[in-house]
N, C-alpha and C positions, 0 to 999 in steps of 0.2 A: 380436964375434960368437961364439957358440958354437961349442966342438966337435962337428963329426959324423962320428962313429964305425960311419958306414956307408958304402957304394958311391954312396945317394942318398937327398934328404931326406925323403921318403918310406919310403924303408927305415929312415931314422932315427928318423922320428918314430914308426913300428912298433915299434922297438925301445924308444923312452920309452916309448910306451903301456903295451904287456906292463908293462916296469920298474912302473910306477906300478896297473897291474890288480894284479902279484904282490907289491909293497907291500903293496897295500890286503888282501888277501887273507892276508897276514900278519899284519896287525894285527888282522883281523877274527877270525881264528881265536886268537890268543893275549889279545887284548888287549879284543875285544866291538867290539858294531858302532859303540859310543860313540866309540871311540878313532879309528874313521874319519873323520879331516878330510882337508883338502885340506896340513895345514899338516904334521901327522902322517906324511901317505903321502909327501909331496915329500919329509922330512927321511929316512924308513925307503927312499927309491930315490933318495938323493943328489944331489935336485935343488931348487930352490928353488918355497917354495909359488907363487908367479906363477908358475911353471911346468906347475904341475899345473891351473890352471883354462885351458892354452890346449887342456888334454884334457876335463876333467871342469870342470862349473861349478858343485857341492856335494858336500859330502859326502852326499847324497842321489843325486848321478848315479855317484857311486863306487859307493856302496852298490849299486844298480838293475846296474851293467856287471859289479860282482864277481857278483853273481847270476847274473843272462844267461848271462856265460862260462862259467862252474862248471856251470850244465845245461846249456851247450849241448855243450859238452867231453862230459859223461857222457851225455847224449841220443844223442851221434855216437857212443860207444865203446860204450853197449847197442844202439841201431840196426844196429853193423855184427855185435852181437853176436846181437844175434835174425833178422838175414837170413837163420840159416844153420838156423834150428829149424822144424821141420817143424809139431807138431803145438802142441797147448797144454801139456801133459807140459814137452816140450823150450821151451818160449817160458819157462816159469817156470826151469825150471833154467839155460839161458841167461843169465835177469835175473839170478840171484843168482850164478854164476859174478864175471858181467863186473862187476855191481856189489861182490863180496868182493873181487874183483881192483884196481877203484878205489878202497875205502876202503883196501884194503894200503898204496897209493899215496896215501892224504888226499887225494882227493879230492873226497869229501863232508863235510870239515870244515867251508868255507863257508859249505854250507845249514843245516849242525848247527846252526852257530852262529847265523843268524836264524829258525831254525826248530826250535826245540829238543822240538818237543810233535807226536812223531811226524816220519812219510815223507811228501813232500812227494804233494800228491794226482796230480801224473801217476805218480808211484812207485806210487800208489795203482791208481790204472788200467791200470796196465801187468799190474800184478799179479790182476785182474781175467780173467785166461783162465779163474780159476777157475771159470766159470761156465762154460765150453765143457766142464769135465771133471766137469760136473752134482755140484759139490762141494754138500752141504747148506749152506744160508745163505751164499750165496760171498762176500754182503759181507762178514759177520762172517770168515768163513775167508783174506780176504781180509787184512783189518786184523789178524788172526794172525799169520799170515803176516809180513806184513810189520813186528811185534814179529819175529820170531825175525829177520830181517833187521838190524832192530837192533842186536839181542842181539849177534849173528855183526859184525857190524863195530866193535861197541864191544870186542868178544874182539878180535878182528885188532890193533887198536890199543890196546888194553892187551898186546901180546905174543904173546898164543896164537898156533902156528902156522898162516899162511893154509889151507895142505893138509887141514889136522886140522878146521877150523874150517868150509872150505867142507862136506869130506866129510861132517862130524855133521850140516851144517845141513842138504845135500841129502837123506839119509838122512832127517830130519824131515820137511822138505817132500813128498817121495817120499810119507811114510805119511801123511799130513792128506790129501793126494789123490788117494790111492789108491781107486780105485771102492768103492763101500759094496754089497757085493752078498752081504753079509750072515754072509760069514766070514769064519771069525777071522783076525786079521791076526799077523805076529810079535810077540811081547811084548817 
């Protein structure tokens, strides 16, 4: 019989689970979503591949949980991050606080990785207040936007200071939505 390295086997098999979500989540980000099997993530979380399909029964149900988690994780951590913003101003600088804050953390390495062509479209619609703050074209200011978003967490994780990195990108964002009311803005 197996060891279980918990109070109860339910807590245990929580505990494998994670084990094998944070596998797979390793392998996906270092290695592509190819290297995701069941045989790969059992051997990177120390357990044998029959083990991994009593969780997952392809590397297509890995792939589909690694995803879920990883937005659902940053869905909860911008949620609890925009509860607190009042206007559309503040909902945008909120998104990209908490989202500069979780790629510090790699967070969105995950989605990077199967979704390398751009922010995932709720990224996209989140970002979409722009329309409340009668940005010109808010999709396109929109899709802007959310390049410099980019830009700023591909900075963070190449090095650049998170501080330095939030501050310039807030400072841009600031002036892209700044009311257009016909003067001149700082250069």
């Amino acid at each position: 019989m197996p060891k279980i390295n918990a109070s109860t086997v339910a807590e245990h098999r929580a505990q494998q689970r994670e084990a094998l979500i944070g596998a797979a989540i390793d392998l996906l980000v270092h290695e592509g979503a190819a290297a995701v099997t069941p045989a790969a993530v059992g051997a990177r979380a120390g357990l044998a591949r029959s083990s991994v399909y009593q969780y997952f029964d392809s590397s297509a149900a890995l792939l589909a949980t690694v995803t879920e988690e990883a937005f659902r994780r940053s869905d909860e951590a911008l949620a609890r991050a925009l509860a607190g913003a009042d206007g559309p101003l503040e909902r945008v600088e909120a998104f990209f606080l908490e989202s500069l804050r979780l790629g510090a953390e790699g967070a969105h390495r995950p989605a990077a990785a199967l979704m390398s062509a751009g922010l995932p479209p709720a990224c996209q619609e989140r970002l979409m207040a722009v329309r409340e703050l009668g940005a010109p074209e808010p999709a396109l200011t929109a899709d802007l936007i959310a390049g410099m978003l980019h830009t700023a967490l591909a900075a963070v994780e190449g090095g650049a200071p998170l501080d330095t990195v939030t501050e310039r990108t807030l400072d841009l964002v600031r002036r892209c939505l700044a009311p257009q009311d016909g003067a001149a803005g700082p250069a």
